[in-house]
Rosetta silent file (secondary structure, phi, psi, omega in degrees, C-alpha in Angstrom):
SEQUENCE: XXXXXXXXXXXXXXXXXXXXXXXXXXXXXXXXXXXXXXXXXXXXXXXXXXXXXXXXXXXXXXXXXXXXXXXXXXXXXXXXXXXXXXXXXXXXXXXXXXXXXXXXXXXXXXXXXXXXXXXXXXXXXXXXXXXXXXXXXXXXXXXXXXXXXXXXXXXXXXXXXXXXXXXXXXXXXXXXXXXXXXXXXXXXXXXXXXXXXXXXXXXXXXXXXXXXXXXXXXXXXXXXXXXXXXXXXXXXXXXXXXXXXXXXXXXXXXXXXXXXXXXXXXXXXXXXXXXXXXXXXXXXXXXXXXXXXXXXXXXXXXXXXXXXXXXXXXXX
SCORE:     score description
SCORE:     0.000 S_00000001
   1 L     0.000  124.233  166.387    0.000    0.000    0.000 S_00000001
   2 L   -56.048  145.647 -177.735    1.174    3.401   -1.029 S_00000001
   3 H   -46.085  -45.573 -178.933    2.153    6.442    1.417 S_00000001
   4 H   -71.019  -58.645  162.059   -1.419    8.111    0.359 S_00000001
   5 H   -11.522  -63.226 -160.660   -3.548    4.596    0.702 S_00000001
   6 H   -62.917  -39.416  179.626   -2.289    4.372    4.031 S_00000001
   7 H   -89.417  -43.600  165.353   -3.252    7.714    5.293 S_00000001
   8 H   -64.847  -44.893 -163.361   -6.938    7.756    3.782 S_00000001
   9 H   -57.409  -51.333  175.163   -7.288    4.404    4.970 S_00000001
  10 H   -70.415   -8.932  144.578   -6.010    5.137    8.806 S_00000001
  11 H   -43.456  -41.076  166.875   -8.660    8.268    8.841 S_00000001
  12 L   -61.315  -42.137  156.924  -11.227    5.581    9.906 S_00000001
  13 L  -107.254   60.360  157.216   -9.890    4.768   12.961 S_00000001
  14 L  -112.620  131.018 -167.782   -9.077    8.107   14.058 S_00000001
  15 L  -117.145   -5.099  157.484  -12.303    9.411   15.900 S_00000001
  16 L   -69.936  -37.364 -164.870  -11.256   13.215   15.758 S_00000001
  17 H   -92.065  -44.911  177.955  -10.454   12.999   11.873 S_00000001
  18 H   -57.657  -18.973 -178.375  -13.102   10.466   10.605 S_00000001
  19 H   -84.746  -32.431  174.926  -15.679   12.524   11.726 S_00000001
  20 H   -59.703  -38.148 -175.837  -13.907   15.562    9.935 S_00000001
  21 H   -58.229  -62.900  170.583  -13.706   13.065    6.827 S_00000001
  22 H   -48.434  -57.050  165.760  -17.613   12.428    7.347 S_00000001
  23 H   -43.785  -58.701  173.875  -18.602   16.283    7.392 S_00000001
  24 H   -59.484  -58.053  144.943  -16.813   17.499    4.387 S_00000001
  25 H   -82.365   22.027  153.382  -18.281   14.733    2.512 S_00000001
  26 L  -149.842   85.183 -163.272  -21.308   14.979    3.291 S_00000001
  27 L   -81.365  152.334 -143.868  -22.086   18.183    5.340 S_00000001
  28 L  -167.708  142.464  157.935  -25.146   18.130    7.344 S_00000001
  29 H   -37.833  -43.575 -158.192  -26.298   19.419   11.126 S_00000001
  30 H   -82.881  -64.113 -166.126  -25.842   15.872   12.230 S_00000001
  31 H   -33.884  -44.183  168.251  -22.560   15.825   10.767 S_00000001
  32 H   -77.168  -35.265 -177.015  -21.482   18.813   12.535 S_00000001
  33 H   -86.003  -36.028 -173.799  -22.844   17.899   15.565 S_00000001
  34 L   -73.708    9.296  161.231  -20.796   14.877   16.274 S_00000001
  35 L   -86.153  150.429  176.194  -17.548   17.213   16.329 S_00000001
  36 L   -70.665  132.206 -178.398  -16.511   18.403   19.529 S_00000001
  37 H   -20.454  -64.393  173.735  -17.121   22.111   20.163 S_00000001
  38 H   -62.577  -36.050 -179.425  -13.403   22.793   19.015 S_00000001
  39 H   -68.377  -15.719  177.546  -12.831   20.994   15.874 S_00000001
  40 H   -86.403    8.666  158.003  -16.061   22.844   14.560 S_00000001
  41 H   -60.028  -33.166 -156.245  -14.360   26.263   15.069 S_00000001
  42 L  -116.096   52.340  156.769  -11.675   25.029   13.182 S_00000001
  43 L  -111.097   28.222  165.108  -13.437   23.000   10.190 S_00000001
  44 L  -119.647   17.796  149.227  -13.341   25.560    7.907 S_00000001
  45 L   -96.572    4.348  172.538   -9.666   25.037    7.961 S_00000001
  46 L   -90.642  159.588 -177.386  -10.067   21.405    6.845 S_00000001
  47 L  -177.176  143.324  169.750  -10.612   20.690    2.988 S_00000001
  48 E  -118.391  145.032 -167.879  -10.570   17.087    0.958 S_00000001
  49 E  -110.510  118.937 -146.092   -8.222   16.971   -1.754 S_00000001
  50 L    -7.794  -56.036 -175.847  -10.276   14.091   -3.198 S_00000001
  51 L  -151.773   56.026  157.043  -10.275   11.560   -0.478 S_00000001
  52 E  -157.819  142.909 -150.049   -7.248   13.123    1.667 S_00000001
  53 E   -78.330  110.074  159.920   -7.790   15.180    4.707 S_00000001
  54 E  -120.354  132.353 -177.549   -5.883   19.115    4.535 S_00000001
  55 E   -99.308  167.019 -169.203   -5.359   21.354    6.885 S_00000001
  56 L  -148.057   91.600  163.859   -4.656   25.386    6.768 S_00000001
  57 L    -9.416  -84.721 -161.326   -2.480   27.152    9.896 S_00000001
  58 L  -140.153  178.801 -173.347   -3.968   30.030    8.635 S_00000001
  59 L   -63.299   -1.050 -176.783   -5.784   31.546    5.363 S_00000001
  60 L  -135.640   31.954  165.346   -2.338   32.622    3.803 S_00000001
  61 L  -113.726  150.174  177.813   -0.626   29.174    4.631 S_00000001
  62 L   -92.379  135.339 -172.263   -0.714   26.687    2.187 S_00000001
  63 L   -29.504  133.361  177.815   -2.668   23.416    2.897 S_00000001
  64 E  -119.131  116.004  163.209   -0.622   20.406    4.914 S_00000001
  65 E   -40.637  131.377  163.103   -1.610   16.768    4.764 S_00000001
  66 L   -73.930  116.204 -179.146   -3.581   15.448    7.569 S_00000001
  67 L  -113.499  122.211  158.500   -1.606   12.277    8.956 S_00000001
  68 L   -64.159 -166.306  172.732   -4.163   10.228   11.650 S_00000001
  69 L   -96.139  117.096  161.621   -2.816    8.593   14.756 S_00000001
  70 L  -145.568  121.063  120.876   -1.053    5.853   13.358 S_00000001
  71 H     1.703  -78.254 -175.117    2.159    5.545   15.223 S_00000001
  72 H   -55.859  -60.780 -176.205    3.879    3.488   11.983 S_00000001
  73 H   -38.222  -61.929  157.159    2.676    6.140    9.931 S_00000001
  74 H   -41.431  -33.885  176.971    3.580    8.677   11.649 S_00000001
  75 H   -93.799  -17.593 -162.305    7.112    7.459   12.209 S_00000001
  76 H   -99.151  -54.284  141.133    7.696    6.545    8.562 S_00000001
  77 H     2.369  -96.578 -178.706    6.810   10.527    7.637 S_00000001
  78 H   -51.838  -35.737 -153.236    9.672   11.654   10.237 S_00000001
  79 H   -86.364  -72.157 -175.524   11.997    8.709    9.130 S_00000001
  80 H   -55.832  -28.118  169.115   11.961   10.343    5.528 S_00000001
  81 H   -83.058  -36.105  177.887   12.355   13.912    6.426 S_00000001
  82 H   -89.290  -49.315 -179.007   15.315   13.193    9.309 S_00000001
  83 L   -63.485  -50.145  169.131   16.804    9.964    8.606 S_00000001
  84 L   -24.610 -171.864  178.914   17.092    9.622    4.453 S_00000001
  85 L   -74.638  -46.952 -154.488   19.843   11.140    2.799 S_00000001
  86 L   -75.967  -54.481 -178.490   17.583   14.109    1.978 S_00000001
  87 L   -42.013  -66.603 -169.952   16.869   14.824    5.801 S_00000001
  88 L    72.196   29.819 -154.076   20.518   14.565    6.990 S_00000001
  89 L    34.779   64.852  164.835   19.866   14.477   10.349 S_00000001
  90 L   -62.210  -26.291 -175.845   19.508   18.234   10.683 S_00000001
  91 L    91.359  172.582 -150.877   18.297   18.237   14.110 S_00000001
  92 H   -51.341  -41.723 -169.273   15.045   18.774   15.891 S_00000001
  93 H   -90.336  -13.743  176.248   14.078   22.357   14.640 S_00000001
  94 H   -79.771  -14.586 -168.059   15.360   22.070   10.898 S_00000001
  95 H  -101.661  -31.813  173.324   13.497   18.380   10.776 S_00000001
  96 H   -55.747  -57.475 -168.032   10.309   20.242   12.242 S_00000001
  97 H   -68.253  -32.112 -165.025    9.906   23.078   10.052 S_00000001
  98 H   -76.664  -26.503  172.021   11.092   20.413    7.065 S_00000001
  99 H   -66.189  -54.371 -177.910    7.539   18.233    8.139 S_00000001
 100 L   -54.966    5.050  178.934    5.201   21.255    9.412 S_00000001
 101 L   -91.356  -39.793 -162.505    5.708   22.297    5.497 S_00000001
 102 L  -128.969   44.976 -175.228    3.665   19.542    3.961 S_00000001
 103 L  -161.209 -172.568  179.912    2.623   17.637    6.330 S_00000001
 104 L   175.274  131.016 -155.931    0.093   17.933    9.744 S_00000001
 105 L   177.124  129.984  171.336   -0.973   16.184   13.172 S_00000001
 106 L   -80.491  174.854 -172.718   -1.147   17.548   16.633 S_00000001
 107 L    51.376   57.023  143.663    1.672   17.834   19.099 S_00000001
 108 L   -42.997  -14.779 -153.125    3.870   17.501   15.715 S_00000001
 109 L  -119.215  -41.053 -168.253    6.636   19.270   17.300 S_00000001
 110 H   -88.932   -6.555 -178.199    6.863   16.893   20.748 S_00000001
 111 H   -81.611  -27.357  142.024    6.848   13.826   18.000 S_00000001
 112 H   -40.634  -86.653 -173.504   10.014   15.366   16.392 S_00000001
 113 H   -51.798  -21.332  166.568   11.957   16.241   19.441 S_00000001
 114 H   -99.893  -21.682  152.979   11.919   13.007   20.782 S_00000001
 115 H   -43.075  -44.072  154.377   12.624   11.282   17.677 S_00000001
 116 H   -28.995  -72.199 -148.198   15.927   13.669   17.555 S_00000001
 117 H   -81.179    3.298  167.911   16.592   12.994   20.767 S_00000001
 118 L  -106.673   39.189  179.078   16.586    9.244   20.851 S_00000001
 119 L   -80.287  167.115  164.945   17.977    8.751   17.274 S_00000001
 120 L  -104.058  -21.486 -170.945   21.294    7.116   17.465 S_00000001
 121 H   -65.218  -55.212 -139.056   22.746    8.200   14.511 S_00000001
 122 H   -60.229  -60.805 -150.657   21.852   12.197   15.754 S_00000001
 123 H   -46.623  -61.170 -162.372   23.553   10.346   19.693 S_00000001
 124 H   -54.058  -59.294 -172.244   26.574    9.234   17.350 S_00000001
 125 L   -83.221   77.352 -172.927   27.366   12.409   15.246 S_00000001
 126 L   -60.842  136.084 -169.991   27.985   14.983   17.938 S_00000001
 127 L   -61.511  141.519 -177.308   28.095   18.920   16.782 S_00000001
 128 L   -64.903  123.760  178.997   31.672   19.475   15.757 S_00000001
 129 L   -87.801  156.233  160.514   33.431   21.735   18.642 S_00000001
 130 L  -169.410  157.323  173.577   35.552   24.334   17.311 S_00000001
 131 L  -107.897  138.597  177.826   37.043   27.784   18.638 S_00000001
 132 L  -104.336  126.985 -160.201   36.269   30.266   16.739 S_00000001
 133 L   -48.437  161.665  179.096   38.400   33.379   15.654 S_00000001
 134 L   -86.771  115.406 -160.737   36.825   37.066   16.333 S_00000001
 135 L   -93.418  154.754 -166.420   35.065   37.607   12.892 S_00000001
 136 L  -109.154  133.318  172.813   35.889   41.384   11.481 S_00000001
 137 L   -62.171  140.243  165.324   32.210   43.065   10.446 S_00000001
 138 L  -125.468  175.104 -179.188   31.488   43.285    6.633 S_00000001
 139 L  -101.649  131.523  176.311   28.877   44.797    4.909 S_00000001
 140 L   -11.916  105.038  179.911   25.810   43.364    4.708 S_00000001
 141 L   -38.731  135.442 -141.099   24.551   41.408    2.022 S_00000001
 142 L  -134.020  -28.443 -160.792   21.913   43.160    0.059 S_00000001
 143 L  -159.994  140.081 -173.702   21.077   40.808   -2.690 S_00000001
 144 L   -35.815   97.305  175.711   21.049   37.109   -3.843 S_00000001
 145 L   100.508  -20.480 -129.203   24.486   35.916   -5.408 S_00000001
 146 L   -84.763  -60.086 -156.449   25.530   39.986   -4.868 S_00000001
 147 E  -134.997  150.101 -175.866   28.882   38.662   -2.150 S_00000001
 148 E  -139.981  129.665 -169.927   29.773   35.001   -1.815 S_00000001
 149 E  -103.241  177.983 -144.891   31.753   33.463    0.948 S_00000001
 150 E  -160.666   80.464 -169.204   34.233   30.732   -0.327 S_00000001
 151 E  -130.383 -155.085  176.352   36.271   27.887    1.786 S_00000001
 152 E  -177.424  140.059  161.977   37.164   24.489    1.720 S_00000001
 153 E  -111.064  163.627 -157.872   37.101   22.003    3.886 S_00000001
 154 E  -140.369  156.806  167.028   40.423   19.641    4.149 S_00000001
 155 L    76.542   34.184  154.164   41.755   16.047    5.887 S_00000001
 156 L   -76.240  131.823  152.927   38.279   13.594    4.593 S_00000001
 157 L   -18.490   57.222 -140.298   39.241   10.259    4.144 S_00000001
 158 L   -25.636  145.924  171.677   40.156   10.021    0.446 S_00000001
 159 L  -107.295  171.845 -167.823   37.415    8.934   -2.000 S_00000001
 160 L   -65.707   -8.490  167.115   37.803    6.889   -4.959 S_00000001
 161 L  -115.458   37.646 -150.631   38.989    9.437   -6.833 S_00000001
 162 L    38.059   32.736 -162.046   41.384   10.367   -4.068 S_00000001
 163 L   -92.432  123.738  162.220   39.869   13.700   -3.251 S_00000001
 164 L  -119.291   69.543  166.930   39.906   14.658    0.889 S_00000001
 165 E  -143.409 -177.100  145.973   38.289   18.212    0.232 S_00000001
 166 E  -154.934  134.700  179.572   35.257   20.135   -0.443 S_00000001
 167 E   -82.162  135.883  165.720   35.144   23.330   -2.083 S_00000001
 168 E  -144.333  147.518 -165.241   32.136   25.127   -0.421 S_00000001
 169 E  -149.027  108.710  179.346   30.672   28.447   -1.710 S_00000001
 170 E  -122.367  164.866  170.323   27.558   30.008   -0.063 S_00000001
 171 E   -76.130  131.618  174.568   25.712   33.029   -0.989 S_00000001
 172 L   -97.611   10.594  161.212   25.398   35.431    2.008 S_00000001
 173 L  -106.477  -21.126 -139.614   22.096   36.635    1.252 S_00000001
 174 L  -134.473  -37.182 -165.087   20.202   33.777    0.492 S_00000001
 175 L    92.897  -20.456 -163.116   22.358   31.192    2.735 S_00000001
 176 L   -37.763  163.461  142.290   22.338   28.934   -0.553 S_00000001
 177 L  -162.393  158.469  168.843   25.463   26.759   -0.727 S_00000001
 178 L  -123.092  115.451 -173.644   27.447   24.577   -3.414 S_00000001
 179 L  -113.775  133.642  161.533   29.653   22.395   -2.758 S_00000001
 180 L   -48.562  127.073  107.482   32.650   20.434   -4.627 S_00000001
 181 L   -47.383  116.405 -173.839   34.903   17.712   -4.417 S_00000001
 182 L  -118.745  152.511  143.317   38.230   19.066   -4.658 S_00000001
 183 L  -100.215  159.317  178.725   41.845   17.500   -3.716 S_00000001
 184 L   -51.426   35.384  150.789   44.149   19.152   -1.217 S_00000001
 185 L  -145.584   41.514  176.262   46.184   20.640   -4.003 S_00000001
 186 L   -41.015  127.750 -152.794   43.312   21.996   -5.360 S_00000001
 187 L  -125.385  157.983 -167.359   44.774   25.039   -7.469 S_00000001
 188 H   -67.794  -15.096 -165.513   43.410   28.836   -7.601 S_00000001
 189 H  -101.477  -58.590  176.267   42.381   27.992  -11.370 S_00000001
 190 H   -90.448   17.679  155.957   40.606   25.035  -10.992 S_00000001
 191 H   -74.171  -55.242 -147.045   38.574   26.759   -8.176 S_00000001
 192 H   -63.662  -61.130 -150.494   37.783   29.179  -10.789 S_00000001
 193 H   -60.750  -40.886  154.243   36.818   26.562  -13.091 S_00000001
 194 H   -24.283  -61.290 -155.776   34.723   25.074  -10.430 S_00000001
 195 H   -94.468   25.995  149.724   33.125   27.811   -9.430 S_00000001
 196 H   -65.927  -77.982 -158.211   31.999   28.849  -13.070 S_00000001
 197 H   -52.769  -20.719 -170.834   30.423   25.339  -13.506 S_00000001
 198 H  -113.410   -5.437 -170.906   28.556   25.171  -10.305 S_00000001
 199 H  -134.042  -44.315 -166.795   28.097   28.576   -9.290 S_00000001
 200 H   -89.691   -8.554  172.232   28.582   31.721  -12.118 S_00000001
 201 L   -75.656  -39.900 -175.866   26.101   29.117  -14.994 S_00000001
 202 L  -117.712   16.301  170.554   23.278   29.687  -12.628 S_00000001
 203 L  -129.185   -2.387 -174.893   23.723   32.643  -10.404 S_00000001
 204 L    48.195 -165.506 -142.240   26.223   35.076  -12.837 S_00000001
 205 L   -97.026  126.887  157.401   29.347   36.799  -11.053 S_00000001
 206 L   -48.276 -166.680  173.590   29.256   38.065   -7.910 S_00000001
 207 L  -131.978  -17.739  174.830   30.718   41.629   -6.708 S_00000001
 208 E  -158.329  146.720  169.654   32.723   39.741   -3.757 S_00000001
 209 E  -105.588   82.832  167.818   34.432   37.008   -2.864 S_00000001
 210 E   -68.838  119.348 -159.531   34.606   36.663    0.705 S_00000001
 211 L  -155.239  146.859  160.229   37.504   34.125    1.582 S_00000001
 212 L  -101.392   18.784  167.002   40.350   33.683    4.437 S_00000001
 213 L   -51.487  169.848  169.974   42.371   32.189    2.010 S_00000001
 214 L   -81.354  164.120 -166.539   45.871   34.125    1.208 S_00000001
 215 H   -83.118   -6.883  164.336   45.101   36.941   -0.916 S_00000001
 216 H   -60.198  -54.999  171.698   47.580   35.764   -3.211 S_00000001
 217 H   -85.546  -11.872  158.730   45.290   32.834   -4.313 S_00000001
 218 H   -20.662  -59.574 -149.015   42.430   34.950   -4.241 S_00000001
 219 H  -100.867   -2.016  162.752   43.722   37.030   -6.400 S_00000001
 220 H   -81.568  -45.635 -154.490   44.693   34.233   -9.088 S_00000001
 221 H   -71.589  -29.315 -167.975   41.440   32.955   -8.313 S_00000001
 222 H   -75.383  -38.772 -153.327   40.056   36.268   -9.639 S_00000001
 223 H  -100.328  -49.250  179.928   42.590   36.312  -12.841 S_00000001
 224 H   -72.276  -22.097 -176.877   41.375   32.781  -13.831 S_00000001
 225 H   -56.980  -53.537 -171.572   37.661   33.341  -13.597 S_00000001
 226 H   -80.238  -26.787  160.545   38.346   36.064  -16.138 S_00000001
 227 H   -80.727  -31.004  157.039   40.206   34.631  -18.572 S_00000001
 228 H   -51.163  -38.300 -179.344   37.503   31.524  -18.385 S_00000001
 229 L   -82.208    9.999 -171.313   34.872   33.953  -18.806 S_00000001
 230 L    14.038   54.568  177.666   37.311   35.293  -22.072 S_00000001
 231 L  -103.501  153.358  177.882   36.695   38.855  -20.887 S_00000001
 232 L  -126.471    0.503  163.683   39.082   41.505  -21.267 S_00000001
 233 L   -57.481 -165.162 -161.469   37.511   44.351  -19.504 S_00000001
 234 L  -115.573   80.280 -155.555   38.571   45.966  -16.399 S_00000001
 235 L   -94.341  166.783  124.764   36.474   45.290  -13.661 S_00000001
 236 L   -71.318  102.211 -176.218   36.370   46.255  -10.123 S_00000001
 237 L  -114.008  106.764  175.679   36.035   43.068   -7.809 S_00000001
 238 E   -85.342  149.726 -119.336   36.082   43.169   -4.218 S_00000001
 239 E  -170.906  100.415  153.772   38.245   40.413   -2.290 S_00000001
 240 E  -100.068  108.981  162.976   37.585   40.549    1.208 S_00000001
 241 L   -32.593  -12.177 -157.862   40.524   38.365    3.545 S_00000001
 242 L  -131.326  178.885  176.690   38.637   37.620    6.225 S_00000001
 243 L  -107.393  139.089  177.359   35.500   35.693    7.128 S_00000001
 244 L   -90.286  -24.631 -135.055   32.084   36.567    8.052 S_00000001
 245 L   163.265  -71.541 -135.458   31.140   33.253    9.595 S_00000001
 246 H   -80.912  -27.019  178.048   29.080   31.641    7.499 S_00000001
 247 H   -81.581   -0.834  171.002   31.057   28.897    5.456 S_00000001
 248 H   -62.637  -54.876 -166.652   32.773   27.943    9.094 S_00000001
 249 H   -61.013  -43.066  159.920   29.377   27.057    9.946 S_00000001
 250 H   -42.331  -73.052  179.413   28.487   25.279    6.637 S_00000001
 251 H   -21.486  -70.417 -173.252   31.871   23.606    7.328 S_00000001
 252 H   -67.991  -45.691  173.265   30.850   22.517   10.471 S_00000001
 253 H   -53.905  -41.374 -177.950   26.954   21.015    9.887 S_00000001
 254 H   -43.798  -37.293 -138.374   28.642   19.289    6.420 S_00000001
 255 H   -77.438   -1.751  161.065   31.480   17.206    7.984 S_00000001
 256 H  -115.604   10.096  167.002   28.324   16.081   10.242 S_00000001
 257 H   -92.736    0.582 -167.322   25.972   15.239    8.244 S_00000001
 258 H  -100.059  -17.455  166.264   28.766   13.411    5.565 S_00000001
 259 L   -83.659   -2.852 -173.621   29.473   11.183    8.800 S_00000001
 260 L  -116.089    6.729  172.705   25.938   10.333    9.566 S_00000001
 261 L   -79.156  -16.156 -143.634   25.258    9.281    5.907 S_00000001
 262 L  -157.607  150.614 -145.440   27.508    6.292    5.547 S_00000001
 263 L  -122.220  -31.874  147.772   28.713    3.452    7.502 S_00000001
 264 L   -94.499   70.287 -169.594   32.008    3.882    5.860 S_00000001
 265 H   -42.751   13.880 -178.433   32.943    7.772    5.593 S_00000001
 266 H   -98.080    5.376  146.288   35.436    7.225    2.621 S_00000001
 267 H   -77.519   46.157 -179.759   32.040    7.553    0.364 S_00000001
 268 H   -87.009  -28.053 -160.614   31.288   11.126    1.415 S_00000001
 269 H  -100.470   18.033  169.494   31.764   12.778   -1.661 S_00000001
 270 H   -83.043  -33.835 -157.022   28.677    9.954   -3.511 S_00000001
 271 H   -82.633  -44.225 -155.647   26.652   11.631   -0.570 S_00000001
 272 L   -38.621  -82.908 -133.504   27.922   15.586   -1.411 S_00000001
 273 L   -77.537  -15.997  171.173   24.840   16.550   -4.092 S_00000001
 274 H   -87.058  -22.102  162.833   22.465   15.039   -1.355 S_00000001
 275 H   -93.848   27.665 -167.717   23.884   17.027    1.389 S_00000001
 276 H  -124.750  -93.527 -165.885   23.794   20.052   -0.804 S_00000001
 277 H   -55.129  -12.926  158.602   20.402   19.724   -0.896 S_00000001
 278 L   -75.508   -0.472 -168.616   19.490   19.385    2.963 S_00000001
 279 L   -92.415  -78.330 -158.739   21.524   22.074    3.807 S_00000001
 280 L   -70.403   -1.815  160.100   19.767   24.370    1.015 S_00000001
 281 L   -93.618  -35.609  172.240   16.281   22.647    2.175 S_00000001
 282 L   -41.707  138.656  176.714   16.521   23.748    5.248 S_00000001
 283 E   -61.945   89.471  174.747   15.241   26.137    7.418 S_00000001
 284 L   -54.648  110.788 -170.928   17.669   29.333    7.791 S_00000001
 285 L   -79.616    3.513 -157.260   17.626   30.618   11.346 S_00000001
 286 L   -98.999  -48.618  168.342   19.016   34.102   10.146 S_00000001
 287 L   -96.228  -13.279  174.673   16.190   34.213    7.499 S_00000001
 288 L    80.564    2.260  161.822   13.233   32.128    8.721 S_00000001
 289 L  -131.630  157.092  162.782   13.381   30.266    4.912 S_00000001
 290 E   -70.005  147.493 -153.577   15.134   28.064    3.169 S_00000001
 291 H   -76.845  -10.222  158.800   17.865   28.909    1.174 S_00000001
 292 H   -63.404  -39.432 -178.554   16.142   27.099   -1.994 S_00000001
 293 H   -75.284  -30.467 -169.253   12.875   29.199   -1.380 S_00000001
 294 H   -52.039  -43.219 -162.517   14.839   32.464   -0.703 S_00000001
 295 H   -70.675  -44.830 -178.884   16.274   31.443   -3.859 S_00000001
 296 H  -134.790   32.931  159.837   13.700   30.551   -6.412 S_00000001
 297 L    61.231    8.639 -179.630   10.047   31.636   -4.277 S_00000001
 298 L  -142.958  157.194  158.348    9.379   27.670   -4.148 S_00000001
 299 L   -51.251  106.947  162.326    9.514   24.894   -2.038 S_00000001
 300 L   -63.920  144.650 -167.414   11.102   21.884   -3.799 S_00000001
 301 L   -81.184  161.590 -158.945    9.129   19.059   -4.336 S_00000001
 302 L  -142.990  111.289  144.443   10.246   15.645   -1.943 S_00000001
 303 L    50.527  -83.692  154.336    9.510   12.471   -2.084 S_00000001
 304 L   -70.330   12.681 -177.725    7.021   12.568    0.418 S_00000001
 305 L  -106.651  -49.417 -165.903    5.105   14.542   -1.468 S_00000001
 306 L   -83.302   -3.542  170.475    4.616   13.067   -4.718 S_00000001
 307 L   -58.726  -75.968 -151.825    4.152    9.810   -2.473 S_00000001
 308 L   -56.715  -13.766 -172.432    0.948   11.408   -1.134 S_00000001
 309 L   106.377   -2.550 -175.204   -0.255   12.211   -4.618 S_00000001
 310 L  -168.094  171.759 -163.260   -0.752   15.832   -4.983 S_00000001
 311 L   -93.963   71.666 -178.553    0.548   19.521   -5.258 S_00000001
 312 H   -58.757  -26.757  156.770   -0.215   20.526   -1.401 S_00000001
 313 H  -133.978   65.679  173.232    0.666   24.022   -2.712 S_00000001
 314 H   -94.812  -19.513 -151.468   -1.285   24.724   -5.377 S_00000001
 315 L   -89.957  138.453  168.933   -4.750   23.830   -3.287 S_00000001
 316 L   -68.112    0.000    0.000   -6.969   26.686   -2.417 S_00000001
């Protein structure tokens, strides 16, 4: 039985939601009266998407699948947004926000947090300590793609194509990030080359490059872009030396989500385009969105979605 099957089918023995099931199709006094005082405050936040149960926060949120009490159900839902690849074990409030988008049941929030906290994987891959350096203020990011911070992480277990890096590049407006396999002797050129394919074909050229790298490779890094790009004008490109922050941080959630993918961590870089996308699915605490919606005004579709059968936001 398919992820939608399951969930109309478990609406019958649910005795808050079958009766909600019963009203909409067929609404009637007696129908209404056998809801409890509260859900008929609230039923005109209910809607059936042919024979599956949606709910509405509020009139300018878009419509969430009703999941009954099923336990199994219920756990297989949270298994796909935190455990999969696509989840990454993000932790409690990034795995919340990634359910509450499509998905709906009360006390949704206390069924997350204790899945987090008795996961084992979550137990195993402990947040990375580091001390961190006194960051020098820069100026604020204003616009999508506008300044880009730029780092690498180094010392992964080689992969099969001997690589122990990642290249990582986030946007500082948006949060976005892309990340590479590189090896440590990763050269100032083919970061350029890099970040043309994965970063300047779909976002075009920044105005800064925020990097603690030496300013020497920087500034190669700068000289190769433009002869890739086979321009000969004269631009003005800002190069900042220092760090805001933000790809330390990337830095740190990656190297623990590339350990909680794999049973053997010298596949991390098979896992890289899926931990690209939980990162960039995620819930940004700096912006309150994810850096794919910041980015392109939509949710991406998951899995769990097209499971259930329909476009929860598209639905009036």
């Amino acid at each position: 039985m398919d992820l939608r099957d399951e969930i109309v089918s478990a609406y019958a023995d649910d005795a808050v939601y079958a009766g909600i099931v019963a009203y909409l199709r067929a609404p009637s006094d007696e129908t209404l009266g056998a809801l409890s005082r509260n859900t008929r405050n609230q039923i005109d936040r209910y809607h059936l998407d042919g024979d599956l149960l949606c709910y509405n926060i509020d009139k300018f949120d878009a419509p969430r699948v009703v999941v009954p009490n099923d336990d199994d159900l219920r756990a297989r839902i949270i298994h796909e947004f935190h455990d999969s690849p696509m989840g990454a074990h993000l932790g409690r409030e990034k795995t919340f926000a990634a359910v509450s988008r499509d998905f709906f049941w009360s006390h949704l929030y206390k069924w997350v947090r204790k899945w987090v906290r008795t996961c084992e994987t979550c137990q195993r891959v402990k947040p990375s300590k580091s001390s961190q350096a006194p960051l020098r203020p820069l100026p604020i990011a204003t616009e999508a793609w506008r300044s880009v911070s730029m780092d690498f992480i180094f010392g992964l277990p080689p992969d099969a194509e001997g690589r122990t890096g990642v290249l990582v590049f986030v946007d500082r407006y948006t949060k976005m990030v892309h990340l590479i396999p590189v090896s440590d002797t990763v050269t100032a050129a083919e970061t350029a080359a890099h970040f043309v394919d994965c970063v300047f074909r779909h976002h075009g050229l920044p105005e800064s490059i925020v990097s603690d790298r030496d300013p020497r490779f920087t500034s190669a890094f700068w000289s190769s872009l433009f002869q890739l790009l086979g321009t000969k004008l004269s631009m003005s490109t800002a190069a900042h030396p220092e760090t805001d922050g933000q790809t330390e941080r990337v830095n740190r959630v990656l190297e623990d989500v590339l350990r909680s993918y794999a049973t053997s961590f010298a596949s991390w870089s098979s896992f890289l385009p899926l931990a690209e996308f939980a990162l960039n699915n995620a819930e940004h605490a700096s912006t309150g969105l994810t850096p794919f919606f910041a980015n392109n005004a939509r949710h991406p579709r998951v899995p769990a979605l097209i499971a259930v059968g329909r476009n929860c936001r598209c639905c009036p």
